[in-house]
SEVEX-684695 format. One record per residue (C-alpha): x, y, z; residue in three letters. Coordinates in steps of 0.001 Angstrom, whole numbers, plus 500000, padded with zeros to 6 digits. Layout:
<nodes>
XYZala...
</nodes>
This chain:
<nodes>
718290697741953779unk715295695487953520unk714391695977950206unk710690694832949568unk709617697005946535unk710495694517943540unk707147695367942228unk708827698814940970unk712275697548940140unk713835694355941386unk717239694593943653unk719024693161943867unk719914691891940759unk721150688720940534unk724899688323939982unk725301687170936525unk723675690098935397unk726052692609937118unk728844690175935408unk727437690499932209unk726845694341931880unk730689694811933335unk732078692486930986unk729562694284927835unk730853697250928816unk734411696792929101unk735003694832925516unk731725694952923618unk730109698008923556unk729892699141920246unk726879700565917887unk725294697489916742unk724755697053912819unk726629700457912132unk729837699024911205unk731359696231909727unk734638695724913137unk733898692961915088unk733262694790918235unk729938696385916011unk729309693085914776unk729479691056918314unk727408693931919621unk724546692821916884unk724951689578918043unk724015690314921666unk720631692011920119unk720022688608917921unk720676686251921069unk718472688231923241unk715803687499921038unk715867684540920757unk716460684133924408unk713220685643924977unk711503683752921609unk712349680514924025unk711276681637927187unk707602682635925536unk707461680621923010unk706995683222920033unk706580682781916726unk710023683810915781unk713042686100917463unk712266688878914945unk709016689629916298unk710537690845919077unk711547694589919741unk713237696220921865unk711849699327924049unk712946702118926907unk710591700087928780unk706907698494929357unk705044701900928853unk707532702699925620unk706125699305924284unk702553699838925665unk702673703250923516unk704044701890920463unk701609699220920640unk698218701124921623unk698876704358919451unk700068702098916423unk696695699602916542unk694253702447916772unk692161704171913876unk689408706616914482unk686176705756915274unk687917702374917101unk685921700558920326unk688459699838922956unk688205697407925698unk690462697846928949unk689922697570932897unk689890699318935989unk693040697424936968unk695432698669934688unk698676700866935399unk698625704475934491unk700768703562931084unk698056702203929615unk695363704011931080unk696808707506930032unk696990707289926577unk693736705357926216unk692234708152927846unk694328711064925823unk693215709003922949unk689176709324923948unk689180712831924982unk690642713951921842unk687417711801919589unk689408709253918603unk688573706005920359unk685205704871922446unk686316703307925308unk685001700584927931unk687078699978931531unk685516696703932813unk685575696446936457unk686931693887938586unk685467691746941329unk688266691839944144unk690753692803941931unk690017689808939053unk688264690328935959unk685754687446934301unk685999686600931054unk682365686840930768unk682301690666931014unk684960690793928137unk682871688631925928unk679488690970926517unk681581694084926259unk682966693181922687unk680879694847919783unk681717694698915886unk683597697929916313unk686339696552918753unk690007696938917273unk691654696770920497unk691802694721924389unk694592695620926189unk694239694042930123unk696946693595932613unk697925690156933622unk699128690810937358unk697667693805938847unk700391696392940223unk698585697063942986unk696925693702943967unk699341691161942652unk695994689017941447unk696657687251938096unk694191687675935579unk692564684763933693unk694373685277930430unk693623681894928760unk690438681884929001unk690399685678927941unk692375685301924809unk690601683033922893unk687176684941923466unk689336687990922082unk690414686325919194unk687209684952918399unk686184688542917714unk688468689276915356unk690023691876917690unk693542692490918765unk694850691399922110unk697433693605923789unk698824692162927173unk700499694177930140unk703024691506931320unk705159694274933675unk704308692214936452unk703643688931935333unk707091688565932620unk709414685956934387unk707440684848937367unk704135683873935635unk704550681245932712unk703146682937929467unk703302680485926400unk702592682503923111unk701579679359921445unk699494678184923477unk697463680954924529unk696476683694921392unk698357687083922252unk698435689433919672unk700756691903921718unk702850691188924552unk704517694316926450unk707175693928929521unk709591695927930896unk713729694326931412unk713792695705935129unk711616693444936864unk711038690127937461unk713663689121934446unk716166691256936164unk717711693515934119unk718578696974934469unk716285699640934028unk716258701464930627unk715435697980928986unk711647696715927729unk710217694658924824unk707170694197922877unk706135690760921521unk704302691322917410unk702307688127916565unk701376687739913140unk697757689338913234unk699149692463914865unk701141695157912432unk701539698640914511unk702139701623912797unk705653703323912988unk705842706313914731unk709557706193915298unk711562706530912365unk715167706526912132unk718704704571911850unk718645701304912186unk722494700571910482unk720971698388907424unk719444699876905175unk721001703464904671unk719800703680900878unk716187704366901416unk714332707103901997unk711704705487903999unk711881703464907720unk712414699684906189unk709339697980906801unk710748694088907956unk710471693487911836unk712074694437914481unk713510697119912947unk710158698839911622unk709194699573915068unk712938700266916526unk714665703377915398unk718089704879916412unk720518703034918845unk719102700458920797unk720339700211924976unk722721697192923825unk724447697691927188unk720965697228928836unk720239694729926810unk723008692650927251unk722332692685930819unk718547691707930170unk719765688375928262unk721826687220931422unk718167688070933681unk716282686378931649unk718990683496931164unk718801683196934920unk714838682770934867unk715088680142932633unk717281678509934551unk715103678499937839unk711243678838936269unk709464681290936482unk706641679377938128unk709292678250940962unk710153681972941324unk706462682803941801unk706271680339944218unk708443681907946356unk707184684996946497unk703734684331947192unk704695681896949789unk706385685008951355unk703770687068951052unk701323684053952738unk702867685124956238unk701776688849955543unk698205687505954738unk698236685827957756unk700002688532959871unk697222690978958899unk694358688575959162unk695500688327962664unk695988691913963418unk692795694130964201unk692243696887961643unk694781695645959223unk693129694480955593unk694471692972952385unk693311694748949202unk691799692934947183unk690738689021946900unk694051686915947903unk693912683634946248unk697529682046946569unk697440680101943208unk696249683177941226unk698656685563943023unk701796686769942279unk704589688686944000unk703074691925945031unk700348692694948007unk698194695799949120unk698119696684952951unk694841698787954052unk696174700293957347unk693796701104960316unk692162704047960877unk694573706579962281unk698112705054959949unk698895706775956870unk700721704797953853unk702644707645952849unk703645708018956482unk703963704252956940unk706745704107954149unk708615706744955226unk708671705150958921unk709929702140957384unk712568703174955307unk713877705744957930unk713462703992961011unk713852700456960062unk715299699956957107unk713285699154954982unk712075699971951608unk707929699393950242unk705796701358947993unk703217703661949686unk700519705228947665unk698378704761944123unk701125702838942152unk700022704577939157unk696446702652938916unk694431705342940253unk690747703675939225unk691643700457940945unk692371702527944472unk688689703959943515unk687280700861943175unk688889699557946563unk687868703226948546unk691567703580948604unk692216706535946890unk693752709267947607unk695708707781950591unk696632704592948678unk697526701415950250unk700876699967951343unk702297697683948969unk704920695173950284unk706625693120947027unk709330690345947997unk711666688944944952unk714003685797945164unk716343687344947373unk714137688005949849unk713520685549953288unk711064684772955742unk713368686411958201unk712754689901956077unk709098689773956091unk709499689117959896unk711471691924960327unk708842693963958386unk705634692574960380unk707496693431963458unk707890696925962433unk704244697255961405unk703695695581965081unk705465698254966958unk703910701422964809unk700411699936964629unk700983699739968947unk701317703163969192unk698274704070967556unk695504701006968542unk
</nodes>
């Protein structure tokens, strides 16, 4: 199998991961902070390195500020439906995945929120429209970084401070962008910083995080055990463990501090460049090939690992990826990638596009493999 759908999940992973949820598993695996053994306490320890670990790699304020989730729309909840009061002004796009576009929209049907979704120009937003959409009443931005569907990178630096400036709080969907896009917490004002373990920092699914800065404080709305504090009647208030309640996915998480351990190692920005150089020879493939489009704008330095083929007239995604995976071997993501208003904005939806995402593993003989296969189906129907 050609496996070209890292966008979703990344496969596969690389080996020091496998090594270190084996070896977790088989000696460590304990209930961390429950007990005083040494397999309970070593199992704590995993949690406290993997903070740090990820405190390094973004440069956050401090490991504590960092908790652990199920995954990017776990911490996207925690962190949208914890900011919030009624009669909040919310600012978000028409780029963004369906975890943070769901409850933003639950929470504005029900009266509780006004909402604005910006829209993009090609699949990038301009700061400009986030400055003249901000109004005294705005509590919350929450933008993607890297589209889903377009694999553009958003202008967060130039974003954040204008947030900031406001007063507002600025919540950033890094599923895409976490471990192949640099993102430096102290250099660039983030309030909120959401990413899920299974993808580009290569651990297994199950595993997510959410960055707190200082300005941000979400409300609890998961209480529970958390293997300190027994005594009191109330969730204990000190971060992490005032937004993480019951037993944590130490196995998982053990395996996310040996992905993101091997991103460190390489750079992210190295691993981006990869990938988009990959992706280059599908640009070019479809610029040469009549009927064929790229969604969206595709500028290589503000790109990362994930691209949107419009088929011709005549070629179905859905029926694209199933030829591919069935008769060739190999594995993309038809559809709407849960980011229905972007496929709007593109004239995409309901069909969806075809979205090819390469990871490390990947090489250029894959994606010829995979533009030979689009060669031969798109032959039988032009």
């Amino acid at each position: 199998m050609i496996y070209l759908d890292n966008a979703a999940t990344s496969f596969p992973k690389p080996e020091p991961v496998y090594q270190a949820l084996d070896r977790f598993a088989r000696t460590t695996l304990a209930n961390p902070g429950r007990s005083g053994h040494r397999m309970a306490v070593e199992s704590e320890k995993t949690l406290d390195d993997a903070r740090h670990a990820l405190n390094q790699l973004f440069r956050g304020e401090s490991p504590e500020r960092w908790v652990f989730t199920l995954n990017c729309t776990d911490a996207l909840n925690i962190a949208i439906k914890g900011t919030v009061k009624p009669g909040d002004h919310v600012i978000t796009s028409d780029l963004e995945h369906n975890s943070v576009s769901r409850p933003l929209r639950a929470l504005e049907k029900a009266s509780v929120i006004t909402l604005t979704r910006l829209a993009s120009d090609h699949g990038y937003l301009d700061p400009d429209t986030v400055r003249k959409a901000l109004t005294p009443r705005t509590a919350l931005v929450i933008l993607t970084h890297t589209s889903n569907v377009l694999g553009t990178v958003q202008p967060i630096g130039e974003i954040a401070p204008i947030v900031r400036e406001a007063e507002a709080i600025f919540l950033v969907d890094a599923a895409q962008s976490a471990g192949v896009v640099p993102i430096d917490l102290r250099a660039t004002p983030i309030d909120l910083l959401a990413f899920p373990g299974h993808k580009a920092l290569y651990g297994p699914t199950g595993t997510g995080a959410l960055y707190v800065g200082p300005r941000a404080n979400p409300r609890p709305w998961r209480e529970g055990g958390t293997g300190g504090d027994s005594a009191s009647e109330i969730h204990p208030p000190q971060f992490p463990f005032v937004l993480e309640g019951g037993t944590p996915n130490v196995l998982g998480i053990a395996g996310l501090a040996a992905g993101v351990a091997w991103v460190k190692e390489r750079g992210p920005e190295n691993l981006r460049r990869h990938e988009v150089e990959l992706l280059q020879r599908v640009v070019d493939w479809a610029e040469g090939n009549e009927g064929w489009k790229v969604a969206g704008a595709w500028v290589r330095s503000q790109h990362a690992g994930a691209l949107s083929l419009i088929p011709p007239d005549g070629l179905h995604p859905l029926d694209l990826g199933l030829a591919l995976d069935s008769a060739f071997q190999i594995a993309v993501r038809p559809g709407l990638h849960c980011a229905p208003y972007i496929h709007k904005a593109l004239g995409t939806f309901p069909d969806g596009t075809l979205r090819v995402s390469p990871g490390p593993f990947n090489t250029e003989e894959d994606i010829n493999i995979f533009l030979q296969a689009l060669s031969e189906m798109t032959a039988g129907v032009l």
